[in-house]
C-alpha positions in Angstrom: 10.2 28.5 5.8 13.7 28.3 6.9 16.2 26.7 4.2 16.8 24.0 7.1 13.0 23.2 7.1 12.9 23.3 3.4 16.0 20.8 3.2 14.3 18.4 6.2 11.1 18.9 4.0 12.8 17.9 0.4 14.8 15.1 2.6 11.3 13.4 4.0 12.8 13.2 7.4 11.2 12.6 10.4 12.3 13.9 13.9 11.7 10.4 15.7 10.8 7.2 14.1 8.7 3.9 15.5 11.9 1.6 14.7 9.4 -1.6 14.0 7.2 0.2 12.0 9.6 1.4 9.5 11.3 -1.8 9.3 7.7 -3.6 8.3 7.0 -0.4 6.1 10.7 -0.8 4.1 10.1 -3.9 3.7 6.7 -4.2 2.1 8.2 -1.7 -0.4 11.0 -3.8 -1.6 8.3 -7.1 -2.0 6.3 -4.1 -4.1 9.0 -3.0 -5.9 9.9 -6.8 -7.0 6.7 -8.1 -7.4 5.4 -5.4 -9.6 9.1 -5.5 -11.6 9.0 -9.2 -11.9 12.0 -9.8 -10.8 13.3 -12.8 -9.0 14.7 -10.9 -5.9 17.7 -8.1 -4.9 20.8 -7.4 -5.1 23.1 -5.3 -2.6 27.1 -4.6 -2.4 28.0 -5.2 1.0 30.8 -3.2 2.1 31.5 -4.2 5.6 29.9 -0.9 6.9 26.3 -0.1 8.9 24.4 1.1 5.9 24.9 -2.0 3.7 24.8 -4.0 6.2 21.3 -2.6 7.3 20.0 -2.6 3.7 21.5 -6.5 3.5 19.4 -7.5 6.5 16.4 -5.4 5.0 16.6 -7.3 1.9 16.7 -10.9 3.6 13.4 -10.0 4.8 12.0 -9.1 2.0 12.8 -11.8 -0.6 12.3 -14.3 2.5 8.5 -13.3 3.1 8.3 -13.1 -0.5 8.9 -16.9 -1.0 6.8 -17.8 2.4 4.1 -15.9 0.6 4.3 -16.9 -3.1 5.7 -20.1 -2.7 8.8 -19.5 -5.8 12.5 -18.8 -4.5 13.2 -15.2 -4.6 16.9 -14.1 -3.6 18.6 -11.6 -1.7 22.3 -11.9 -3.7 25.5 -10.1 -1.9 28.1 -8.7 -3.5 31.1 -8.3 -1.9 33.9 -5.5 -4.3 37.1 -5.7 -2.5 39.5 -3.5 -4.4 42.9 -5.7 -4.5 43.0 -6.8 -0.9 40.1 -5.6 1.6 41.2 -5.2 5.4 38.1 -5.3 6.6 36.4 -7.8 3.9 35.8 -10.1 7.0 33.2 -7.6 7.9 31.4 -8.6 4.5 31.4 -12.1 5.2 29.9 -11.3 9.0 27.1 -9.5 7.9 25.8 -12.2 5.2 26.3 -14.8 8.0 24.2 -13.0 10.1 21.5 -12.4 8.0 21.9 -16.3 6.4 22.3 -15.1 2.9 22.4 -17.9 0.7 23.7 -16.8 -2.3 27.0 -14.4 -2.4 29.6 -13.2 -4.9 33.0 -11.8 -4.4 34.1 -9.7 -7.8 37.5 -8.3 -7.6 37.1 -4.3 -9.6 41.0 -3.8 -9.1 42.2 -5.1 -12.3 39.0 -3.1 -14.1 39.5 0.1 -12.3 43.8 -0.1 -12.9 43.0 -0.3 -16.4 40.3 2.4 -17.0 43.1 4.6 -14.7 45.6 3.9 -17.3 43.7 4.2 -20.4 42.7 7.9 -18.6 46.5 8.8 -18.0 47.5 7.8 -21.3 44.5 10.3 -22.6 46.4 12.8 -20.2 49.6 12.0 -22.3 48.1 12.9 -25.3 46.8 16.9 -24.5 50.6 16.7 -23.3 49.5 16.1 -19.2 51.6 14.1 -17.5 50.4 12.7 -14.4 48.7 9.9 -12.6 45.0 10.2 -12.0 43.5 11.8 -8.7 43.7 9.8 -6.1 39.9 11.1 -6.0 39.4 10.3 -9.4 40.5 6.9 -9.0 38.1 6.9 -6.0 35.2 7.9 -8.1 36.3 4.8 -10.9 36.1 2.8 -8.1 32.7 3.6 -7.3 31.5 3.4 -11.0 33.1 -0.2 -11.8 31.3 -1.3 -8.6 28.1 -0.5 -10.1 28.8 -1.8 -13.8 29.7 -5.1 -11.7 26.6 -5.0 -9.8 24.2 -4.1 -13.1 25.8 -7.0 -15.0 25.0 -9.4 -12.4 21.5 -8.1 -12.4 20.6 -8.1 -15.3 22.1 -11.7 -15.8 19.7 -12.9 -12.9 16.7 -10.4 -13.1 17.5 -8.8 -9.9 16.3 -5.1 -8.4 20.0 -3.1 -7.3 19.4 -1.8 -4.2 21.1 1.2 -2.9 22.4 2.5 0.6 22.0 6.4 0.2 20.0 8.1 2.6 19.0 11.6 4.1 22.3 11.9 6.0 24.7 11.5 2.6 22.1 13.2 0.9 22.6 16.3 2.2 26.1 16.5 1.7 26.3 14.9 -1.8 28.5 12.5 -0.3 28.1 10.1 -2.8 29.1 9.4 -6.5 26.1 10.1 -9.0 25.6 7.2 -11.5 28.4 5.5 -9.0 27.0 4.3 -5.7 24.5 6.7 -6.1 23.2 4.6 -9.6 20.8 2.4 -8.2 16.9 1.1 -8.8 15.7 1.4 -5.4 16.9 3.5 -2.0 14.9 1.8 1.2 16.4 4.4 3.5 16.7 7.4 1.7 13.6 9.4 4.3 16.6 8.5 7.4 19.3 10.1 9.2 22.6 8.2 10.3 21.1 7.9 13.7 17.5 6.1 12.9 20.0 4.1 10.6 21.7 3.0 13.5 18.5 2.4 15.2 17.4 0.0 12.8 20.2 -1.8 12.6 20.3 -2.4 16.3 16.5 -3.4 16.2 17.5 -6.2 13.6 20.5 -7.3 14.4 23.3 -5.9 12.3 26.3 -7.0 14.4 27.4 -4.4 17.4 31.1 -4.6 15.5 29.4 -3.0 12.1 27.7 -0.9 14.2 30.6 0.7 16.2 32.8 1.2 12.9 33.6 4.9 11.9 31.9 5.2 8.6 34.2 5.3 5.0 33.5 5.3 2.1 36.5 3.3 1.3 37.5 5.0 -1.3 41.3 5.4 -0.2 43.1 4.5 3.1 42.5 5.8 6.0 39.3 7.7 4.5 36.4 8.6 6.9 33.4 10.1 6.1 33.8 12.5 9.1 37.0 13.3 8.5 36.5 14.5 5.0 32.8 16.7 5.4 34.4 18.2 8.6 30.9 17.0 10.1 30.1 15.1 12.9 27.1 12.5 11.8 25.4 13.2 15.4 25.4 16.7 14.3 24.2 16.2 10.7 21.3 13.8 12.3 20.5 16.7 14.7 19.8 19.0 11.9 17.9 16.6 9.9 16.0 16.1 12.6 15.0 19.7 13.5 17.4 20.3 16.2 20.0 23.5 16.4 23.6 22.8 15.7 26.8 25.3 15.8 26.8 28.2 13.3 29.7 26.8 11.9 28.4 22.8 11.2 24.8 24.2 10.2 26.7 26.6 7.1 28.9 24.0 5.9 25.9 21.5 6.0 24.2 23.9 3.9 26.4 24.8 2.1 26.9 21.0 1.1 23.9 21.0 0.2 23.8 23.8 -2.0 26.6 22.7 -4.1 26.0 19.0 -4.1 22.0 19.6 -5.8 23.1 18.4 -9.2 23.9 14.5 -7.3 20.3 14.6 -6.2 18.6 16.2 -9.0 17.4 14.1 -12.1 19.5 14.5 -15.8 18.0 18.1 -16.9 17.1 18.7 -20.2 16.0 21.6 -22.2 
């Protein structure tokens, strides 16, 4: 088995999907995951980007069929984690209008994550460093106080956090363990960028999220694409089977490679 086969076997990818049948299939897993948790419904950030925004709309239908079905109010609650200002926060606020969420939050992390930054450079100060943090660093505190934010509201209203991550970030590592990556539940962790985009089409994400180059938003002007060197058409193609260049298919793996302490549980001896 070729390490490409072994990584699209580890990954659960598929090489085509039925769009509606994995929709109904996610789904049903979240009303599982709830029911059997007893929890009153989900939680997820929305950034203004396609793979919260599909997640958001997966959600909605969850806790929405859970109440038809049950007859108690279950909630899909998003959270929108500007940093300071957010350019794009507008984005947020389309996404929860199109999927009628009911309930939203807006929690500011910049004063949270200026202060952990400080207390870390004045740490520095006393090994006799002087320096600001990272601007990577500070990236990753981002991340982090996002997800303290989220778990406090969760636990506060019994709610299941619901992650973005799937095959196409997993591959690369390209997300922040016990940051974004800290999460109960991942409904699209078996798909590639591209069957993301497919879902998101087939329940109505809107075309403006769906045309957006994807960022973490970690800094400005920060692009996923930009920063792997990877195209997500080619990273799809490889999850999928397909052959890519030389050069994408070795940094891919070795992404992957590097990056299997982010996927891999705490290890213990």
């Amino acid at each position: 088995m070729s390490l490409q086969e072994e990584i699209i076997a580890a990954l659960g990818v598929k090489p085509s999907i039925h769009v509606e049948s994995e929709v109904n299939n996610r789904v049903a897993f979240l009303k599982e995951y709830v029911k059997n948790a007893g929890a009153t419904g989900l939680l997820i950030a929305i950034s203004g980007g396609l793979d919260s925004a599909v997640v958001a709309g997966l959600c909605k239908r969850a806790t929405d069929e859970l109440s038809q079905e049950t007859g108690k109010d279950y909630m899909t609650l998003g959270v929108f984690q500007p940093y300071g200002s957010q350019a794009d926060i507008d984005h947020s606020y389309a996404v929860a209008k199109a999927f009628d969420l009911k309930q939203v939050v807006e929690t500011n992390i910049e004063d949270a994550v200026n202060e952990v930054a400080l207390e870390v450079e004045q740490g520095f100060k006393g090994l006799g460093i002087h320096r600001h943090m990272s601007y990577k660093g500070k990236g990753n505190v981002m991340a982090r106080t996002r997800m303290v934010m989220q778990y406090a509201l969760s636990f506060e209203l019994n709610l299941i956090v619901v992650g973005t991550d799937h095959a196409s970030e997993a591959i690369t590592g390209f997300y922040t363990k016990w940051g974004d990556g800290a999460v109960d539940v991942t409904p699209m962790s078996s798909l590639n960028k591209r069957q993301v985009r497919q879902i998101a089409a087939y329940i109505g994400v809107p075309q403006s999220i769906i045309d957006k180059a994807p960022s973490a938003g970690l800094w400005a002007g920060q692009t996923d694409e930009d920063e792997l060197g990877i195209t997500y058409d080619e990273n799809s193609d490889y999850l999928e089977g397909k052959e890519i260049t030389p050069v994408a298919k070795e940094r891919l793996e070795s992404f992957y490679r590097k990056t299997a302490h982010k996927r891999n549980a705490i290890p213990g001896i």
